[in-house]
N, C-alpha and C positions, 0 to 999 in steps of 0.2 A: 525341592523346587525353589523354595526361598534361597537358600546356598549357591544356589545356580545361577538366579538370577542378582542376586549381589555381584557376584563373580564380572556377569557379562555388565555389568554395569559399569565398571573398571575399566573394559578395554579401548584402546583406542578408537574405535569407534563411534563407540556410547559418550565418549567425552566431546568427539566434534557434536555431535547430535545435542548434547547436552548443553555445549556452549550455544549452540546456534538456537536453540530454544529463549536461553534466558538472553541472548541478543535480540530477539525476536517480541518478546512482551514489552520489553527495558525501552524496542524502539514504537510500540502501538499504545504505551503512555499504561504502566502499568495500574496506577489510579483508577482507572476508568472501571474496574473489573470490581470495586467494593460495593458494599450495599444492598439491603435487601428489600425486598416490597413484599405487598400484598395485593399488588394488580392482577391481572389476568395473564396467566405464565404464556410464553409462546411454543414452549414444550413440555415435556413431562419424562423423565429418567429413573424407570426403577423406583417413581414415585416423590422423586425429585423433583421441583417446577423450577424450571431457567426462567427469571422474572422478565417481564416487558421492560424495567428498570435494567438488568445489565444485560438485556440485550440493544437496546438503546443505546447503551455505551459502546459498548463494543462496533456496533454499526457507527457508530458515527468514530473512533476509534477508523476504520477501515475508510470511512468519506475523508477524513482528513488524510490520508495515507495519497487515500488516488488524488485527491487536490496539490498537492505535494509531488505526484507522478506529474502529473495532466497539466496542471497551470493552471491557465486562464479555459483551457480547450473544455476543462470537465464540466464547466457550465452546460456544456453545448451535449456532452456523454449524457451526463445527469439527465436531460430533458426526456432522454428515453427511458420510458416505462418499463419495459421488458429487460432492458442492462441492469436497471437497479432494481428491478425483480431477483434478478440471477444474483446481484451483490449482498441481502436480505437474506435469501435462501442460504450462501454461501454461508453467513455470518451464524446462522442458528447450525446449521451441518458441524459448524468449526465449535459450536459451546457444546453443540449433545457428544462430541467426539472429546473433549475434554472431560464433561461430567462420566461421561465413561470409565477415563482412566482414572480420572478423581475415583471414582468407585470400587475400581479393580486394586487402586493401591491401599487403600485403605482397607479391605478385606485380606491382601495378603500379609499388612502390616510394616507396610515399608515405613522406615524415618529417613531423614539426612538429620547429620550431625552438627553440631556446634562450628566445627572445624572448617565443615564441605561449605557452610551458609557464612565464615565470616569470609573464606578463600574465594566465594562467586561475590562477593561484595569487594573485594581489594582488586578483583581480575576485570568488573563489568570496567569498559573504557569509558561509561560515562559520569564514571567517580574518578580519575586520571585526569591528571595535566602532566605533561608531559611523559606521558608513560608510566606515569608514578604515581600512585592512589595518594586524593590529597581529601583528607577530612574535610575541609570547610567546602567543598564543591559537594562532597556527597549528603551535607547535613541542606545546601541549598538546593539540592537535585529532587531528594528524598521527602524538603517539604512543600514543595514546588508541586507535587503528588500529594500532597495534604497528610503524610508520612510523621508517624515522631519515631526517630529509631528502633523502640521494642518489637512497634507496629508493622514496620517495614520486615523486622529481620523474621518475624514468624509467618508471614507474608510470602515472602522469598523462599521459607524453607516448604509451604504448601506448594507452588511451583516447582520446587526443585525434587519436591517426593511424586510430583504427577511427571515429572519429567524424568525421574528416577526409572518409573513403567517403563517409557518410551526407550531411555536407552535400554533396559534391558534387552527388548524386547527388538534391541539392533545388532546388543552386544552379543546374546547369546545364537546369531546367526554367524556362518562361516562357509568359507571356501577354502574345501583342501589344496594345495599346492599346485598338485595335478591339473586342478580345475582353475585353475589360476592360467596356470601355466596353456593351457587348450585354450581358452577364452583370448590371452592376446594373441596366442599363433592362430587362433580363425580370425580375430581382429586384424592383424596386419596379413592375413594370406592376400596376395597378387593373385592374379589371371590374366591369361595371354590371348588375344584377340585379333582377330580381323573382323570389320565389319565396312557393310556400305549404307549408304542413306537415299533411298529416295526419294528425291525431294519435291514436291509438289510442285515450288516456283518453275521449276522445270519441264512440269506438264501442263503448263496454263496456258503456255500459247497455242491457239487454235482453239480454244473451248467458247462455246459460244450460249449465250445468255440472251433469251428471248424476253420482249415486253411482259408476256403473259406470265412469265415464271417469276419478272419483279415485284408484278403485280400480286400474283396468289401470295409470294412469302410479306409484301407489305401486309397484304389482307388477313395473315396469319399471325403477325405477329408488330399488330397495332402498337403497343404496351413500349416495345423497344424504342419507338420514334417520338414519345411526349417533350415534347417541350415543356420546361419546368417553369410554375408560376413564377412572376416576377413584379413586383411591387421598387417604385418610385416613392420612398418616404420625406415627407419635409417635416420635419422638428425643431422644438425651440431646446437646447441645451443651458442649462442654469445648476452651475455648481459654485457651490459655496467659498470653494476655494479659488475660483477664478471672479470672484468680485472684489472689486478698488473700492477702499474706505472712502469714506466723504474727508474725513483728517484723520490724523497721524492720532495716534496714543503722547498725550505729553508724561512728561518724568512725574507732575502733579500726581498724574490721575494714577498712576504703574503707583506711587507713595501711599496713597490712600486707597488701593485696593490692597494692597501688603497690609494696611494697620488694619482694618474691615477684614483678614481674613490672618490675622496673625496666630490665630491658633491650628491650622492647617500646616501651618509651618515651624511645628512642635516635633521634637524627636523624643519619643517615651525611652521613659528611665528602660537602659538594658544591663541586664546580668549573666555575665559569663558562670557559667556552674561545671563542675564533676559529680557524676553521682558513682553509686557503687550498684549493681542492680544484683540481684538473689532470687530466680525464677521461685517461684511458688508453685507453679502447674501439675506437678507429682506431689509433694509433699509439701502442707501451707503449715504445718509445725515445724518443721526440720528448717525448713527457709527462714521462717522467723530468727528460732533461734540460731541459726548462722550468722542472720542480719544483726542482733543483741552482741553476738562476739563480734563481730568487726567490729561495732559502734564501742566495744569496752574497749578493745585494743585501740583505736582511734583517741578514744580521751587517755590513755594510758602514754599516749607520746609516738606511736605509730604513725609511718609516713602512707598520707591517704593517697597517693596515686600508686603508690609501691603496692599499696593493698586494692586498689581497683585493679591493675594490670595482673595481680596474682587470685583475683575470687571474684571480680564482678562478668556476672552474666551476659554483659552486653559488650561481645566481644571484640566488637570493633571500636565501640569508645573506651576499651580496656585497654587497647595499647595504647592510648595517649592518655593514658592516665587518670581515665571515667573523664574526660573533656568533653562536654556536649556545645561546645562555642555560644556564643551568644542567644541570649532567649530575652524574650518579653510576654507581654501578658496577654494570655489566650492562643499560645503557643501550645502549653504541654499538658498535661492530665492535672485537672485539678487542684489535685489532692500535693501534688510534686510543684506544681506550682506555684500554690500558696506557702508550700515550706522552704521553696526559694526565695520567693521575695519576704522572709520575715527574719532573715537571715539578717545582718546586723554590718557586719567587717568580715574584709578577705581574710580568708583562710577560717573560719566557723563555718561549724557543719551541723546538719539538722537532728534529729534523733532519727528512729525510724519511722521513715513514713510508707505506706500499705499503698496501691495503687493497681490499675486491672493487670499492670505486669510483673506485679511482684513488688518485693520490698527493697527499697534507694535507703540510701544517709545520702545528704546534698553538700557542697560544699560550694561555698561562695570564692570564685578564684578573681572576679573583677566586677568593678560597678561603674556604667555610664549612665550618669544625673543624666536630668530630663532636660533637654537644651534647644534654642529656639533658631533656627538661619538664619541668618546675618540678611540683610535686604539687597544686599551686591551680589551673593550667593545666587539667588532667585531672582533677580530682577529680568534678565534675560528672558526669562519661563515667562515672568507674569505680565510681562508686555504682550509675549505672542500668547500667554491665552486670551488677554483683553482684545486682542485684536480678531482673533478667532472665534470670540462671543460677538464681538461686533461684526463679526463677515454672516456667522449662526444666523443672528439675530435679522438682519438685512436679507438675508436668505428666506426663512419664513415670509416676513412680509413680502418680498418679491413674491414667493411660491404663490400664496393668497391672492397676490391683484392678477397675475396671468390665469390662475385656474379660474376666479372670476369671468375675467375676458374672454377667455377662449372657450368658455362656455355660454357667454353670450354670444359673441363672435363666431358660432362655430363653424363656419364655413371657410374658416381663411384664419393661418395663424399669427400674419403681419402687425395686426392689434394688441397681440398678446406680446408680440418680443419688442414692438416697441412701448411697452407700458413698462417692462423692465430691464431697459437698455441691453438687449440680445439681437444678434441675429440669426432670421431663419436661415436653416440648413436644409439642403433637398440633396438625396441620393440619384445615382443612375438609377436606371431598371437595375435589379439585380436578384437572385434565388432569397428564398426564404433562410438559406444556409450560409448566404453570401453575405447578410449585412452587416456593415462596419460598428464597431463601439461609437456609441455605448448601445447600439437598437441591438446587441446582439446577445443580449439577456433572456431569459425565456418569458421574464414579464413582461418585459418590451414587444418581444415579437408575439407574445397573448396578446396585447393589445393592440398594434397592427393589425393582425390576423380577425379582429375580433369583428362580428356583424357592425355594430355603429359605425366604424371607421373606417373598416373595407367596401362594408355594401349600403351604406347612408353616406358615406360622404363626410362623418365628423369628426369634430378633435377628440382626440382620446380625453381620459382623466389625465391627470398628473401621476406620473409613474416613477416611484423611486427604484434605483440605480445604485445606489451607494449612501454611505453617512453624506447629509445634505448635498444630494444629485440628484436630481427630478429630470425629465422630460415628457414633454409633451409632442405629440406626434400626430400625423392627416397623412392621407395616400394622395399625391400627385399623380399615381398614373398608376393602373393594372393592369396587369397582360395574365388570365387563367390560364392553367394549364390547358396545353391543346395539344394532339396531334397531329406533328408536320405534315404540310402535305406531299404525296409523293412525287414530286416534280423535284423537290427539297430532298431529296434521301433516297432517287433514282443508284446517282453512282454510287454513293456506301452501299446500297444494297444489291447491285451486281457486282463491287466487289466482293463481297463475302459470300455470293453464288457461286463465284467464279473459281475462289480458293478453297469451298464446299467439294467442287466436282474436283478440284484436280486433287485435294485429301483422299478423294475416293478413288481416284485414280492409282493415287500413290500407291496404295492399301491393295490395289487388286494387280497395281506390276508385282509386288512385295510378294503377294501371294501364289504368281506365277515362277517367280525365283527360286522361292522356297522350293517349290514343286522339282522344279529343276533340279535342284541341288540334292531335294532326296532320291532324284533318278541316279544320280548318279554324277553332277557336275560337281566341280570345285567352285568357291567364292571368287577364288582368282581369275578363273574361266570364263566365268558369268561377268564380273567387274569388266574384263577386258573387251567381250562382245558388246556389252551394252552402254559402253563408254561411262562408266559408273568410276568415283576416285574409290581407290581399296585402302582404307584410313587402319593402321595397328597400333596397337597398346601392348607393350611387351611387360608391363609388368600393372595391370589395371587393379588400383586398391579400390577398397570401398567408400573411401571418402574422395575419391577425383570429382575433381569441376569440368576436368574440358572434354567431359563427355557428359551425354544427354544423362540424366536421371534415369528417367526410364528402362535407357540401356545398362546403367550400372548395376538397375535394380534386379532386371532380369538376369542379366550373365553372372549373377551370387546365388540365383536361382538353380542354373543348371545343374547337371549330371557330371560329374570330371568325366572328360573325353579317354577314351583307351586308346586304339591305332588309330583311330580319324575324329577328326574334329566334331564337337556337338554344336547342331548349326538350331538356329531359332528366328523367329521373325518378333518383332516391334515395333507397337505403332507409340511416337512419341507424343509429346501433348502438343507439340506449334502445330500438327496434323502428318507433320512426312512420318515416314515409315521406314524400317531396319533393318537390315537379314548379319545376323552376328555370327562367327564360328568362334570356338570357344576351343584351343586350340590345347594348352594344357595348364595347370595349376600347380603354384607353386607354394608347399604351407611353410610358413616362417619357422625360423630355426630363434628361438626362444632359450639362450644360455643365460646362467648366470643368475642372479638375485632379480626379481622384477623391483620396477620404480614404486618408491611407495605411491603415487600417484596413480598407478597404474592398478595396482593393489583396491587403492580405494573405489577409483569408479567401478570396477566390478561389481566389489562389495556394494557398496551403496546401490549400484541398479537391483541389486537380489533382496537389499534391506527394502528399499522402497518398494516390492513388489510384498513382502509377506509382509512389512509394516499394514499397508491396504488391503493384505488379508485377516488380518490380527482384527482390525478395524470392523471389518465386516463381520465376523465370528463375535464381536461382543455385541453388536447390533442385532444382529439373531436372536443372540440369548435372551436379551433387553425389553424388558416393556416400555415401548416406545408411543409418545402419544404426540404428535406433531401434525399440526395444523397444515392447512394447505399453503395457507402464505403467510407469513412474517411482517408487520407493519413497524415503521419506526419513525417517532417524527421528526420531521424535516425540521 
């Protein structure tokens, strides 16, 4: 079985599936998945707990994704309880289905190799610049992720052995040629058609629509005619960054906030190093004394990057020659740490030093002294941050005297905006869903909405909006919801009576047609007595547009017609109705090699269907302990 599924794990594929995995964590912030707690798990696997810790992650991991979809609009998704219900559930479905395969791989004993994990590290595109894997972007990527290379690459290689399952588990599915070959010739098979449509618009005129029947369907279906509440907000807006200083920042003051903060503007001593690394993980004898021969060969007059690229275990700073680029302090492990910086002159190297990845020799290849910015360098900065503490600064105290006032004040917020040079702003009427920024935050519209300020009349609190953005809010005018009355929604509601009976109309000529036609008439017959257009499709595939859905859906339905047409009725969804003859079929002539594209979506619609049954089959087996809901915080 194992044999097997190595195999399928090779094929083409297992390698899209593969790659699209690790493009897939690479893009949800692979970081986010470390860590373990001792909270209260929000599932249980086989006796396994998924911590409230990375599922936390992971959820918020998924909110920043749709933030990133959505924009500014998720504010407004978010607000619903029920969506981010479903997004919570999603998130715990997607770790118990991981911890799954984490489970199945590791009992069948899958690895990847040294090889597979430095090859997905040179391929992922966000180690690349210009299509070319560039070390210094992947050593910034990796710590950006709070990553130090050992960490990252054994990291990668759990990933890529849970992903190893998956593709198996795609690779070692297939489709014989045969069935390749049938699936696009039913995909591109044509059908030949005549059909008529009768149309409702058609049978409207004359139909007539009494008071009382406007009346019963108003009276039945109140709910349709609400008018949506509508609220007239007036608020004071006060944002920090739209406040004018009282003066200017002088070059004095920019001089003497630089010497007052000159050690902020300190760059620490940095050290460029190569290590050599020597896993320990199997064998922490045999590693050591590996580590002892390099380090003799090293003092013996051996070139150390010639022997990192030829025996260090970290194979991706092994082709440049164990280069780990610049490091400073409380960057790397300890123990590797301390035996960098005690290092002396370029080119000396350490003895060996032990660490949770095994055993390094360091070698010092560069040293940047510890050096201070020049005050022209940073002057630009420190103007605009002095100015930006003074807008801060002016900003509280504003915040303070209007919340004051408009709590004295509370009936009127004219005292508030002009105690700190603003003006009020009032909205139209408009929906709870309609208001402009900034009210269109869900705190804003909480407090809006809120009894004090809806149904007393008063100024809200001070509501923040943003880093130093507050507003204060009061209702000018409310209109509750109500339903229209029907003098207001007379005509929409005989129209829609009106195109009620003539659908029904439609549907009962349609039905008398039919009738006809299995007596014995032709479509052509009927079309031409009942002044009906006879619309053909000589070669009707299954993805056409300029036919109704409905009818596409049914005429792939039918029976192949023998000597006479196979004739059918349809009612479509705008309400008209169909009488279709299905005249004959013709199945595609399929030579030659299929497109590999063509190849793949098959494949893949058949992996996707048993991939979700694979899924299901270990859920079964599983003792599973999953809570009703999922919480995560906000």
């Amino acid at each position: 079985m194992l044999e097997k599924i190595r195999e399928g794990s090779q094929g083409p594929v297992a390698k899209v599936i593969l790659g699209a995995v690790i493009l897939s964590f690479a893009l949800a912030g692979i970081g986010g998945y470390l860590g373990q707690t001792t909270e209260q798990p929000v599932a249980e696997v086989n006796g396994v707990k998924i911590s409230q810790t990375e599922f936390n992650r992971a959820y918020q991991n998924e909110r920043n994704r749709l933030e990133q979809q959505f924009g500014e609009y998720f504010a407004q998704i978010a607000a619903d309880p029920n969506y981010m219900a479903q997004i919570r559930q999603g998130v715990v479905d997607r770790l118990v289905q991981q911890e799954l395969q984490t489970q199945l791989a590791h009992e069948l004993g899958l690895r990847v190799s040294d090889e597979s994990v430095k090859q997905a590290i040179l391929e992922l595109p966000y180690f690349q610049i210009g299509g070319q894997f560039n070390n210094d972007r992947y050593l910034q990527v990796i710590r950006q992720m709070n990553f130090q290379p050992d960490a990252f690459r054994e990291y990668l290689r759990e990933e890529m052995t849970r992903s190893q399952l998956i593709s198996a588990v795609a690779g070692t599915d297939f489709a014989l040629d045969n069935e390749l070959t049938n699936a696009v010739a039913l995909q591109q098979q044509t059908r030949s058609i005549d059909y008529v449509v009768v149309s409702k618009e058609s049978l409207q005129e004359g139909i007539e629509v009494t008071e009382q029947e406007i009346a019963d369907y108003y009276d039945l279906n109140t709910s349709q005619f609400l008018a949506p509440e509508q609220v007239s907000v007036s608020y004071i807006d006060l944002n920090a960054a739209n406040l004018d200083l009282q003066s200017t920042v002088s070059e004095e003051e920019v001089k003497a906030y630089y010497e007052q903060n000159s050690a902020q503007y300190v760059e620490p001593e940095k050290r460029r190093v190569s290590h050599i690394l020597i896993d320990n993980s199997e064998d922490d004898d045999a590693a050591r004394s590996k580590a002892e021969d390099l380090l003799a060969q090293l003092q013996q007059g051996s070139d150390f990057a010639a022997l990192a690229e030829s025996s260090s275990d970290d194979i991706v700073s092994a082709e440049m020659g164990g280069d780990l680029d610049w490091i400073e302090r409380d960057m790397m492990d300890p123990a590797f740490e301390e035996a960098a910086f005690a290092l002396n002159a370029k080119g000396d190297f350490s003895d060996v030093v032990e660490s949770e990845f095994g055993y390094h020799i360091i070698q010092l290849t560069d040293i940047q002294s510890q050096q201070t910015k020049p005050y022209d360098d940073v002057k630009a900065d420190l103007r605009a941050e002095l100015e930006r503490t003074e807008k801060v600064n002016a900003f509280y105290e504003k915040q303070t005297q209007m919340s004051e006032v408009a709590f004295e004040m509370s009936d009127n917020l004219v005292d508030a905006a002009e105690t700190v040079g603003v003006e009020v702003t009032t909205t139209p009427l408009v929906a709870r869903n309609e208001l402009p920024a900034p009210l269109n935050t869900p705190a804003v519209v909480s407090a809006i909405f809120s009894p004090d300020v809806l149904e007393d009349g008063m100024n809200s609190e001070v509501v923040e909006v943003g880093d130093e953005h507050v507003v204060i809010v009061r209702i000018s005018e409310h209109k509750p919801a109500s339903t229209k009355p029907l003098a207001d929604v007379s005509g929409e509601i005989k129209t829609r009576l009106v195109s009620q009976k003539a659908s029904e109309l439609a549907k009962e000529k349609a039905t008398t047609l039919f009738a006809e036609i299995s007596a014995g008439k032709s479509l052509t017959e009927l079309a031409t007595e009942q002044g009906l257009e006879l619309r053909q499709e000589a070669a009707l595939t299954r993805q056409a547009y300029a036919v109704s859905p409905a009818i596409v859906q049914q005429v792939f339905k039918m029976a192949h017609p023998t000597d006479t047409p196979v004739v059918d009725k349809v009612e479509l969804s705008n309400g008209d109705a169909a009488i279709v003859a299905l005249k004959s079929v013709t199945n595609a002539s399929v030579e030659g090699e299929l497109e590999a594209q063509q190849k793949q979506n098959i494949t893949m619609a058949q992996v996707n269907k048993n991939y979700m049954v694979f899924i299901d089959a270990l859920k079964a087996k599983a003792e599973l302990n999953l809570p009703a809901q999922a919480t995560a915080a906000e």
